[in-house]
TORKE-140544 format. One record per residue (C-alpha): residue in one letter; x, y, z. Coordinates in steps of 0.02 Angstrom, whole numbers, plus 50000, padded with zeros to 5 digits. Example, Ala and Ser with C-alpha at 12.3 -4.5 7.8 and 13.67 -1.06 7.14 Angstrom:
BEGIN
["a" [50615 49775 50390]];
["s" [50684 49947 50357]];
This chain:
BEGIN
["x" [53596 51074 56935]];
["x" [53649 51175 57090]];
["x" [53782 51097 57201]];
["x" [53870 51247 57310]];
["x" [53801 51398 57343]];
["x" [53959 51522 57427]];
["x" [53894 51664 57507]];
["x" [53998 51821 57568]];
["x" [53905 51981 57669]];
["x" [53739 51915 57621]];
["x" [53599 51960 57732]];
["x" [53621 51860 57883]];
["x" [53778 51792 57803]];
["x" [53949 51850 57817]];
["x" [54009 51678 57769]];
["x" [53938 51532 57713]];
["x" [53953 51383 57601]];
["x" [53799 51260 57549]];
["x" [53816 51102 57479]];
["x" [53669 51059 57384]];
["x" [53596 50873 57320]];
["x" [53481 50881 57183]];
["x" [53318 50862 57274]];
["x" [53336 50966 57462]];
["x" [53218 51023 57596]];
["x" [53283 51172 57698]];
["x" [53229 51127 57891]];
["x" [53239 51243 58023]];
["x" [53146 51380 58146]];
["x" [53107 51571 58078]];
["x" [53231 51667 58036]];
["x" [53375 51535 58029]];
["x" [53422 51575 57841]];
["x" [53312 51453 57749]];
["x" [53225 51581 57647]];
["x" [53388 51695 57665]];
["x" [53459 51540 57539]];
["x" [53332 51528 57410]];
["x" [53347 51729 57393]];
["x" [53523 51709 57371]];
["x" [53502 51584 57215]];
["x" [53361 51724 57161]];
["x" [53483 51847 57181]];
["x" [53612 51770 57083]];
["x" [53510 51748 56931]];
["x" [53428 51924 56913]];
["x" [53621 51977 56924]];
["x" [53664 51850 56783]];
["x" [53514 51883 56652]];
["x" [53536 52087 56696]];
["x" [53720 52061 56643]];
["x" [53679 51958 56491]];
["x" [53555 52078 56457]];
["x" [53680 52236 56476]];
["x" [53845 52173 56439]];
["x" [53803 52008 56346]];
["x" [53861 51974 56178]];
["x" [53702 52008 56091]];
["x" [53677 52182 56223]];
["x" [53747 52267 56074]];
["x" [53872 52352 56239]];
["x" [54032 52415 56164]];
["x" [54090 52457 56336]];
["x" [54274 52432 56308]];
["x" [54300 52405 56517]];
["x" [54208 52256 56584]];
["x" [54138 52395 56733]];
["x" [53986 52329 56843]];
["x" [53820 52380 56808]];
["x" [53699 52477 56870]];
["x" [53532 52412 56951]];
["x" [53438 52527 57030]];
["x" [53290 52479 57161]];
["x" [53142 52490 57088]];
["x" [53220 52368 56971]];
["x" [53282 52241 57101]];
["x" [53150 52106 57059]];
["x" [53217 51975 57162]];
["x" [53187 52007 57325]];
["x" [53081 52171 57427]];
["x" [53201 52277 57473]];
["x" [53169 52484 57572]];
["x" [53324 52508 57543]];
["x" [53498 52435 57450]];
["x" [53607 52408 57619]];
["x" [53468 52278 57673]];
["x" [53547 52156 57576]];
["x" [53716 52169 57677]];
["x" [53742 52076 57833]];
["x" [53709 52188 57968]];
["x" [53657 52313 57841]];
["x" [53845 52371 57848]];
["x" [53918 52405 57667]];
["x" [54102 52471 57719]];
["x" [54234 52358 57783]];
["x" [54259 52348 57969]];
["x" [54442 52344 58043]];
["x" [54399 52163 58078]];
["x" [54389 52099 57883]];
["x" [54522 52201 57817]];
["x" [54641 52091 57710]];
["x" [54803 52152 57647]];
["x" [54825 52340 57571]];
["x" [54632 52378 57606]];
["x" [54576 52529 57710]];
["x" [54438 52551 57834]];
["x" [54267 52592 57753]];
["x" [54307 52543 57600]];
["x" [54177 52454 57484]];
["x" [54118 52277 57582]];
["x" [54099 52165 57428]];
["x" [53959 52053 57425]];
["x" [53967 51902 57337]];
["x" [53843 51769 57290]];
["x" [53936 51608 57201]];
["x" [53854 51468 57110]];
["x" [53943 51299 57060]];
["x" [53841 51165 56981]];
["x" [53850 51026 56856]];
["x" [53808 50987 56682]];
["x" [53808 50815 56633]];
["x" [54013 50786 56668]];
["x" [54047 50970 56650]];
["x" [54076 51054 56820]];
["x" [54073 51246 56815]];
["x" [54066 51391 56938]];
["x" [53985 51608 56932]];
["x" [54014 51718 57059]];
["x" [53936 51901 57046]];
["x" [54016 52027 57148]];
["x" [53880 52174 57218]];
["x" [53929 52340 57242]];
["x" [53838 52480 57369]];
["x" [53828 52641 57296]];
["x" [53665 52719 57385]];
["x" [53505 52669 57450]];
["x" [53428 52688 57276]];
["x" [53584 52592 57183]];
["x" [53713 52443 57190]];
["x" [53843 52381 57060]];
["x" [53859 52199 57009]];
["x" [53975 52122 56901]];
["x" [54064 51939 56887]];
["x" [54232 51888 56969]];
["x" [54383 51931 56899]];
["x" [54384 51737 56830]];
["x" [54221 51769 56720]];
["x" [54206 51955 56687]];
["x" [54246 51907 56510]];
["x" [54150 51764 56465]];
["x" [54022 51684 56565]];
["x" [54018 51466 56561]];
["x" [53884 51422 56442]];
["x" [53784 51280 56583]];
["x" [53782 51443 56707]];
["x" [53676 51537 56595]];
["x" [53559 51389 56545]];
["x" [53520 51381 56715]];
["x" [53344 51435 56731]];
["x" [53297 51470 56897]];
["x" [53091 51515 56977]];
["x" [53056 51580 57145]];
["x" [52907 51530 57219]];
["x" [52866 51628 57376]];
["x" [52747 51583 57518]];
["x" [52547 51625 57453]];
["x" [52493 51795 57519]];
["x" [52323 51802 57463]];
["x" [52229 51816 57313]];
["x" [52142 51976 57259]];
["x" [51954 52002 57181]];
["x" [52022 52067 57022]];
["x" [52175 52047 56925]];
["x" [52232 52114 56741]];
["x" [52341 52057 56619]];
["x" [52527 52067 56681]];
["x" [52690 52094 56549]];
["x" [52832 51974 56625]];
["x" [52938 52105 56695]];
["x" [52794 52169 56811]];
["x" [52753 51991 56849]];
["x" [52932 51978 56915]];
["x" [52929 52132 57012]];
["x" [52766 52061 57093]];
["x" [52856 51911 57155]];
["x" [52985 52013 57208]];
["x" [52869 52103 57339]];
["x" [52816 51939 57404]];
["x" [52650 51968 57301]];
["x" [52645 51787 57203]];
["x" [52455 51783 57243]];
["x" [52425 51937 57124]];
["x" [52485 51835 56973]];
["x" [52385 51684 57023]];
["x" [52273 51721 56861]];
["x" [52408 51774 56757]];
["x" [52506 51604 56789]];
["x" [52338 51494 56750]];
["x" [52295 51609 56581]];
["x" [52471 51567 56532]];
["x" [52462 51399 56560]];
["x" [52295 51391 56462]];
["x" [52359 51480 56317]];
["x" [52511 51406 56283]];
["x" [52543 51321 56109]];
["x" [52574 51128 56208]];
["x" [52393 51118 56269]];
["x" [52448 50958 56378]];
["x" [52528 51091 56506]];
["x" [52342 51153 56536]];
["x" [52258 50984 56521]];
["x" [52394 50914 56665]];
["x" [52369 51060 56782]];
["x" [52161 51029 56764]];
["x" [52205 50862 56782]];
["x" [52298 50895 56954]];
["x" [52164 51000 57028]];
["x" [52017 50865 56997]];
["x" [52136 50723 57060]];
["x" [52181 50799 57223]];
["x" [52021 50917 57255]];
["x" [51887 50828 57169]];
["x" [51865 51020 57076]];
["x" [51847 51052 56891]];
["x" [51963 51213 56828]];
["x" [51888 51300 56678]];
["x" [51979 51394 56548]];
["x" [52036 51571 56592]];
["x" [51941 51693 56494]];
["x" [52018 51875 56465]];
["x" [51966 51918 56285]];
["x" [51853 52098 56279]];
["x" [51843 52088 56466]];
["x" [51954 52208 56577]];
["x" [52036 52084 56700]];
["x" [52041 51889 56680]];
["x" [51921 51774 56745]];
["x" [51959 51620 56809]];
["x" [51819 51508 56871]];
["x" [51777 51314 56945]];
["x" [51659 51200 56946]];
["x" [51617 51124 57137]];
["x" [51640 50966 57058]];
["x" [51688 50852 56902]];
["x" [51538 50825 56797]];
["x" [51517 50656 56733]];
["x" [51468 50699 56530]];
["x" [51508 50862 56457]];
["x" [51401 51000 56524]];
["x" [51401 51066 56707]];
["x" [51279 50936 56802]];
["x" [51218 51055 56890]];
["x" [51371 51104 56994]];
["x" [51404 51300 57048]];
["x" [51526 51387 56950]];
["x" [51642 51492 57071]];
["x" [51770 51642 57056]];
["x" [51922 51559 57110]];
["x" [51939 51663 57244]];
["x" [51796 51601 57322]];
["x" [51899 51447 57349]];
["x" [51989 51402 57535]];
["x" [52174 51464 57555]];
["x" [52245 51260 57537]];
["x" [52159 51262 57373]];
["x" [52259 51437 57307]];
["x" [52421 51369 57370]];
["x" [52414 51213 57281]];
["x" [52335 51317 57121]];
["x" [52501 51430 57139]];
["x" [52623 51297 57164]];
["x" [52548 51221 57012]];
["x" [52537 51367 56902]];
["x" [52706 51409 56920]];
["x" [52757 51259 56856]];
["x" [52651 51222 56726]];
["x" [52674 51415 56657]];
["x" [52866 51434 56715]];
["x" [52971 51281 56641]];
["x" [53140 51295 56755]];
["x" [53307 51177 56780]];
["x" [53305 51232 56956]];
["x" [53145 51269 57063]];
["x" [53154 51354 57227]];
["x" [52991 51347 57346]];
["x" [52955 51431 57504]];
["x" [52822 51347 57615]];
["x" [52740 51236 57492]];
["x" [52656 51179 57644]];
["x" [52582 51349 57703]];
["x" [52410 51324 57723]];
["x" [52379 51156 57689]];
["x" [52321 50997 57790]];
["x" [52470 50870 57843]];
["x" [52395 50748 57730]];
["x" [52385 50890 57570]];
["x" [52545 50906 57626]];
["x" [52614 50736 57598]];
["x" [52509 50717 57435]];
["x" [52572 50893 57357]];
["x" [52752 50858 57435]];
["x" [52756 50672 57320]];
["x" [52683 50780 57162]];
["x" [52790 50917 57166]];
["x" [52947 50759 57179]];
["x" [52877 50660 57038]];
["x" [52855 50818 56924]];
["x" [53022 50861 56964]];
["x" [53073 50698 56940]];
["x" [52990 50706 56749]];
["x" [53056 50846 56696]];
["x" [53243 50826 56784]];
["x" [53197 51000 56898]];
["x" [53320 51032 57038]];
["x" [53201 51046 57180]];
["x" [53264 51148 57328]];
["x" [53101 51185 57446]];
["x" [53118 51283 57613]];
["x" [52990 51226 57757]];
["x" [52918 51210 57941]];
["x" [52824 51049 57913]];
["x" [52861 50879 58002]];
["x" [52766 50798 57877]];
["x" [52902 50842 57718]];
["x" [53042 50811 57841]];
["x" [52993 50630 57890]];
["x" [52937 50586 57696]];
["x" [53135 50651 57650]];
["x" [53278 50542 57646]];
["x" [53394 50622 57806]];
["x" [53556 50658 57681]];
["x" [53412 50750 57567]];
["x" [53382 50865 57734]];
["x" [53481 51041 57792]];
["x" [53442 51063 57938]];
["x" [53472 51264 57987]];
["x" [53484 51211 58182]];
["x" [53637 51293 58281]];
["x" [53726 51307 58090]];
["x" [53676 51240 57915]];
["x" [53718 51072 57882]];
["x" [53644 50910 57804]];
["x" [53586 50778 57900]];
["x" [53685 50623 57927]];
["x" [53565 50498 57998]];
["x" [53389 50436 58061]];
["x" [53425 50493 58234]];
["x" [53466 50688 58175]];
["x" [53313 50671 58062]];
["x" [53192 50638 58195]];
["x" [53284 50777 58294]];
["x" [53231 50902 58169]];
["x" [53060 50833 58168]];
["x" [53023 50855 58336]];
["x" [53117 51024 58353]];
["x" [52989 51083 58213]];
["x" [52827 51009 58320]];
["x" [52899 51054 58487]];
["x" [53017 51220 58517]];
["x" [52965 51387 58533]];
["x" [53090 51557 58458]];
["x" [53088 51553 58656]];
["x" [53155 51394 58665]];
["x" [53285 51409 58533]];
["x" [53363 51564 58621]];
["x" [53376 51489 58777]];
["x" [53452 51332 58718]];
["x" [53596 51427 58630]];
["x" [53636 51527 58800]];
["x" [53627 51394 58907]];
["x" [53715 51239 58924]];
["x" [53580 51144 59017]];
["x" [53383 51122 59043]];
["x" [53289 51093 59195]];
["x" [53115 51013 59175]];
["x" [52984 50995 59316]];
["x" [52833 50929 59338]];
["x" [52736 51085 59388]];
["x" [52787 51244 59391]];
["x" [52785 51272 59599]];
["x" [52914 51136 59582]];
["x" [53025 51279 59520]];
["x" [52982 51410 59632]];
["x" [53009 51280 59785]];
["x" [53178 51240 59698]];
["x" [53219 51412 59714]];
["x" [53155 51467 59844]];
["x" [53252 51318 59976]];
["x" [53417 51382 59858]];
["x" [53412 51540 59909]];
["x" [53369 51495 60097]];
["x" [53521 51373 60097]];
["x" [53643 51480 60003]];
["x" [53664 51356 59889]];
["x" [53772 51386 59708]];
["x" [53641 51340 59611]];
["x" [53534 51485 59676]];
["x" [53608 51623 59543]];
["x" [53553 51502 59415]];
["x" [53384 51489 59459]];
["x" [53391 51654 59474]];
["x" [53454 51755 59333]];
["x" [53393 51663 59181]];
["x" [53369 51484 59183]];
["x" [53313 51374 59039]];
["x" [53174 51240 59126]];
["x" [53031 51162 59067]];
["x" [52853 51156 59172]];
["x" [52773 50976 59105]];
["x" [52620 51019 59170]];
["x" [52577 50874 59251]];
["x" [52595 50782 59106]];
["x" [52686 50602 59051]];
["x" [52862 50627 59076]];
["x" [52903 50559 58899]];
["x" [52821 50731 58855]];
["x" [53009 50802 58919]];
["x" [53103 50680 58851]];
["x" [53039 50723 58678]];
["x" [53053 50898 58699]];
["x" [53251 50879 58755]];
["x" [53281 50755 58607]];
["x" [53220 50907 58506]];
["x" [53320 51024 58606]];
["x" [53484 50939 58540]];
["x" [53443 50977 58362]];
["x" [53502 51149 58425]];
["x" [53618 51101 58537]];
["x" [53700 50940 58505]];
["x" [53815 50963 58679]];
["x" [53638 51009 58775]];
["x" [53629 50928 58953]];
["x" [53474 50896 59060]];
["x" [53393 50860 59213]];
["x" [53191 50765 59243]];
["x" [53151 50798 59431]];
["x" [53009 50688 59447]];
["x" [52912 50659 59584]];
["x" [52886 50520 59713]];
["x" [52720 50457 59634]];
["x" [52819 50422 59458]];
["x" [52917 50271 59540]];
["x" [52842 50148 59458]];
["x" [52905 50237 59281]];
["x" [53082 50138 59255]];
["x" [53225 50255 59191]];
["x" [53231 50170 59038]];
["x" [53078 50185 58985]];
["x" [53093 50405 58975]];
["x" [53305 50402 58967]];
["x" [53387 50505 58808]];
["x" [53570 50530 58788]];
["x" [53631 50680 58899]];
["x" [53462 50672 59001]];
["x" [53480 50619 59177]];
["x" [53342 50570 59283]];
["x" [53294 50626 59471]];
["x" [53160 50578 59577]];
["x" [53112 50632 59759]];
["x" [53100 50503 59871]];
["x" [52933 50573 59957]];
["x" [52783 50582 59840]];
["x" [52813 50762 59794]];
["x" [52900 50919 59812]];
["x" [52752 50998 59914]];
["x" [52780 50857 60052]];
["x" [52962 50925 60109]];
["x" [52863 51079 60166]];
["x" [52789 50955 60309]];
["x" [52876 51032 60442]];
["x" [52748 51080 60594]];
["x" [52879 51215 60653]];
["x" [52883 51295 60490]];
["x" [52703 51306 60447]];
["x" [52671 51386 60628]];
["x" [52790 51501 60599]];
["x" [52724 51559 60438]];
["x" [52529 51578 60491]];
["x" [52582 51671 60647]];
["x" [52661 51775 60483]];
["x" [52494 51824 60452]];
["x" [52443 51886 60592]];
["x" [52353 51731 60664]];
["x" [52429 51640 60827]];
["x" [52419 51461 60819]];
["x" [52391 51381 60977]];
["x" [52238 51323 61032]];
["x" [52177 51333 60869]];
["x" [52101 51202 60743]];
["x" [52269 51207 60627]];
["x" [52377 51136 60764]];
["x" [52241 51023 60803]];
["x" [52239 50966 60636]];
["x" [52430 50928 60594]];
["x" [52412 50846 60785]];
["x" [52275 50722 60708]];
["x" [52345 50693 60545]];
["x" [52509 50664 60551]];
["x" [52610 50504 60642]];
["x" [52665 50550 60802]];
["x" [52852 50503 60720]];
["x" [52820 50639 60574]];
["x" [52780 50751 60714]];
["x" [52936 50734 60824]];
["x" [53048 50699 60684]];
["x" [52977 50791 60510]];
["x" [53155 50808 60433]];
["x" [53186 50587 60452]];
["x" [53097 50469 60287]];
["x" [52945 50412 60325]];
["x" [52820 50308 60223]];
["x" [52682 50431 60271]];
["x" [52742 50565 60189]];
["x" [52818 50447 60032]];
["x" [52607 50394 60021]];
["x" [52513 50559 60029]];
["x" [52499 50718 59922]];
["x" [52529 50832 60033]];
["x" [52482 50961 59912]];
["x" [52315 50890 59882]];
["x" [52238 50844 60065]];
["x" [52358 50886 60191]];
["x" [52420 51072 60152]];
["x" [52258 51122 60108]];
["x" [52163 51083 60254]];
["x" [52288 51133 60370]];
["x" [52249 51344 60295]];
["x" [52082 51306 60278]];
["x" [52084 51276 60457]];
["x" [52201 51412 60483]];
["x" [52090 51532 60401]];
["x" [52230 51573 60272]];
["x" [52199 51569 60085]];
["x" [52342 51478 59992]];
["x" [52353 51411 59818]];
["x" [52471 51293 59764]];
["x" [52562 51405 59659]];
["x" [52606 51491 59829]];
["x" [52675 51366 59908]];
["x" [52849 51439 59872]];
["x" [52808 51564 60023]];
["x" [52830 51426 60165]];
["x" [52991 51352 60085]];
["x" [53046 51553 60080]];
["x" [53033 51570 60254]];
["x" [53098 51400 60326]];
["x" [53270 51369 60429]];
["x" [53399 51289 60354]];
["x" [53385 51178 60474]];
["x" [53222 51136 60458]];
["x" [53244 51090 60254]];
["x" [53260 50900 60222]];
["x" [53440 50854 60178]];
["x" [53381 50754 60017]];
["x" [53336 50960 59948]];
["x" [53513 50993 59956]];
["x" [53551 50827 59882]];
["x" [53442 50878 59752]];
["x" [53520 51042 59728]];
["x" [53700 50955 59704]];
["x" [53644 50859 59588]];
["x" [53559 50961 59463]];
["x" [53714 51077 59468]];
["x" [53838 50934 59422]];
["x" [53713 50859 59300]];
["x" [53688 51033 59208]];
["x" [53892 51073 59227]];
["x" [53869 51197 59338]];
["x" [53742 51301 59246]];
["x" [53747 51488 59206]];
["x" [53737 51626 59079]];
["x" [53878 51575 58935]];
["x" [53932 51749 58907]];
């Protein structure tokens, strides 16, 4: 089995060291590296069966230098590649004055390196193959100094399959050699073999390898696989039966092309087919889950263990799904959040989870420029937030306003943000956070929606909308618009609704305000009677034109505190 994979200039990779368990699920967001891995281990073992094959000691070679060979593009099966410097980090093959280590010179070659260590019963041994850039078309590979000479024997028993995500099945297929099979994979094209694979399986001299893949398909789809047929046809046909008859003859169920068949039913048919026709020590799967049901997923996750298990497979599986992450023991878990590593506990496990179910590529960004979060429980929360910040000068302001990371709720429970921050921290383990609730949530204890590095604030009227109760203020901005106030029904109406104490004093705490939604009866009525048409979401245009002496203290409380809580929040450039 695989235990370290050391990679050097690879892809997204100028460093990087993985320490890999026998059975390991690859957790993380697009484009963290999990697939970036498994192409590595590809990688590696195209270089070591092309050098076996070229330089081995049955090649025939009688190259009397141990020089790197050639591999040209076209016959770069691993992986798709438009051009040769894609598979550099940065797509930069020269050295940069940065990496230069003693006697080398700008621009010369950047060596990449893929290294393998593993085990072998009580035998530890290591392969590195060093890659070369020579054009778009070309590269060079060759082992480290250490093995240029002779390879260890448990490195090249090490058999390795690729099984990339399903990309669709076609209406026709022919009859594949291996080589072009490979080169199919390579492309990301596994669906085009999909018939190959099952023909394969079926004519194999150990006719238990096609009776245990038929065998799979009826137990888990209730569907009855018949034999590939290819034999004076030109392409192979592979068919179904909707159904498992109960003697031997058809029973009257339809008999299908298999690509009449649902997407969850071809992943499961390629997953299988690969290994049932591809017998491999170490097994490396890309979205096994792609496609399929969370319960298919749990039931093809515990098959794909227990054949591995049978047939001592190193499984190494790459994926976005909660489901394999919670049915995988946490040290069995790398997690590519904020840097690869595997999981320690419970706690980080359930982090990973929930980053899977709940962050957005948005999300993840933001969290790794920001050292805090804000979440509110509607978005004119925000806007009110920043709009009395700006009025009052206040530090927080060029927060609010350059790019802030904060979360609108929507109106929903707050435990809604709590799970989303404990997610959060699977990117950022140092992440801070603030839940401005309003008044109405009192009766929601702290306990009951606290997480570590989450504080909790609450206003102490029932919501943000009701600090804009200021009589002064909302005459000031009508007359805005063009229409003077007095006489009028608006005056009239703040005159009958409010206590005369609100009236005289709107900036003091009183229970009035701490009872009504201001944003639901009050403020409304008061521009309906106005004549002046204002949605909620616009509510940010009083608090924009208010006094600073007419804002309630408790907003610049407020203010204060989110600052300290998010430690003084900004761009971390």
């Amino acid at each position: 089995m695989i235990t370290r994979v050391c990679l050097e200039y690879f892809k997204r990779f100028p460093q990087q060291t993985f320490e890999l368990p026998e059975r390991i699920v690859l957790a993380g967001p697009n484009n963290s590296g999990k697939t970036t891995l498994l192409q590595a281990i590809a990688v590696w073992n195209m270089a070591l069966r092309v050098w076996k094959e070229r330089r081995g000691p049955e090649s025939g070679s009688k190259a009397k230098e141990r020089t790197g060979v050639q591999i040209t593009r076209k016959d770069f099966t691993a992986i798709p590649l438009r051009e040769m410097n894609l598979l550099w980090t940065d797509t930069s093959t020269g050295l940069r004055k940065n990496e230069l280590r003693g006697g080398q010179k700008l621009g010369q070659p950047r060596v990449m390196s893929i290294g393998v260590e593993g085990r072998d019963g009580e035998e530890i041994w290591e392969l590195t193959f060093e890659f070369t850039y020579q054009n778009s078309e070309l590269l060079h590979v060759r082992p480290s100094k250490k093995h240029i000479h002779s390879l260890p024997k448990a490195a090249q028993d090490v058999v390795v399959v690729h099984i990339p995500p399903f990309s669709g099945i076609g209406a026709e297929e022919t009859r594949f050699d291996g080589p072009y099979q490979d080169l199919l994979i390579g492309q990301g094209k596994a669906g085009d073999i999909l018939r190959n694979l099952l023909l394969e399986v079926y004519q194999h001299r150990d006719k238990s390898l096609w009776t245990g893949l038929c065998s799979q398909i009826k137990d888990i789809f209730s569907l009855t696989l018949l034999p590939p047929e290819y034999k004076g046809r030109p392409f192979i046909v592979c068919e179904y039966l909707c159904g498992v008859p109960a003697g031997k003859g058809k029973n009257g169920f339809a008999q299908l092309d298999i690509a009449s068949a649902g997407s969850g039913f071809h992943q499961v048919l390629l997953l299988l087919g690969f290994i049932y026709a591809r017998p491999a020590s170490v097994l490396l799967i890309d979205e096994p889950d792609a496609h399929l049901h969370m319960i298919l997923q749990k039931q093809i996750y515990d098959r794909l263990r227990q054949i591995a298990q049978e047939r001592s497979v190193q499984l190494i599986i790459a994926t976005h799904s909660e489901v394999l992450i919670e049915n995988t023991a946490p040290t069995s878990v790398m997690s590519f959040y904020e840097r690869p590593h595997i999981l320690i506990g419970d706690v980080e496990q359930d982090q990973v989870r929930e980053a899977l179910r709940r962050l957005s590529a948005t999300d993840i960004l933001l969290a790794q420029e920001s050292r805090g979060v804000l979440y509110v429980e509607g978005g004119s929360d925000f806007s009110l937030l920043k709009a009395w910040a700006a009025v009052l000068r206040h530090p927080l302001s060029e927060w609010l306003n350059s790019r802030p990371f904060w979360q609108n709720n929507h109106g929903r429970h707050p435990r809604e943000a709590r799970g989303h921050f404990f997610a959060l921290r699977a990117v950022c383990p140092s992440m801070r956070g603030v839940l401005l609730l309003d008044g109405d949530n009192r009766a929601l204890r702290d306990h009951d929606i606290a997480a570590e590095g989450l504080e909790i604030l609450r206003w102490k009227r029932y919501e943000a909308e009701s600090y804009l109760v200021h009589p002064a203020a909302l005459q000031r901005f009508v007359e805005g618009h063009g229409i003077p106030l007095m006489g009028q029904p608006a005056i009239r109406f703040l005159q009958d609704q409010l206590p005369p104490l609100v009236l005289r004093d709107p900036l003091g705490d009183h229970d009035f305000l701490v009872r009504v939604a201001a944003s639901k009866t009050l403020l409304p009525q008061f521009f309906k009677c106005a004549g002046v048409h204002l949605t909620k979401d616009e509510y940010y245009l009083i608090a924009e034109q208010m006094q600073p002496d007419e804002i309630q203290a408790e907003v610049r409380e407020k203010l204060d505190l989110i600052q300290r809580a998010l430690g003084d929040p900004g761009p971390t450039k």
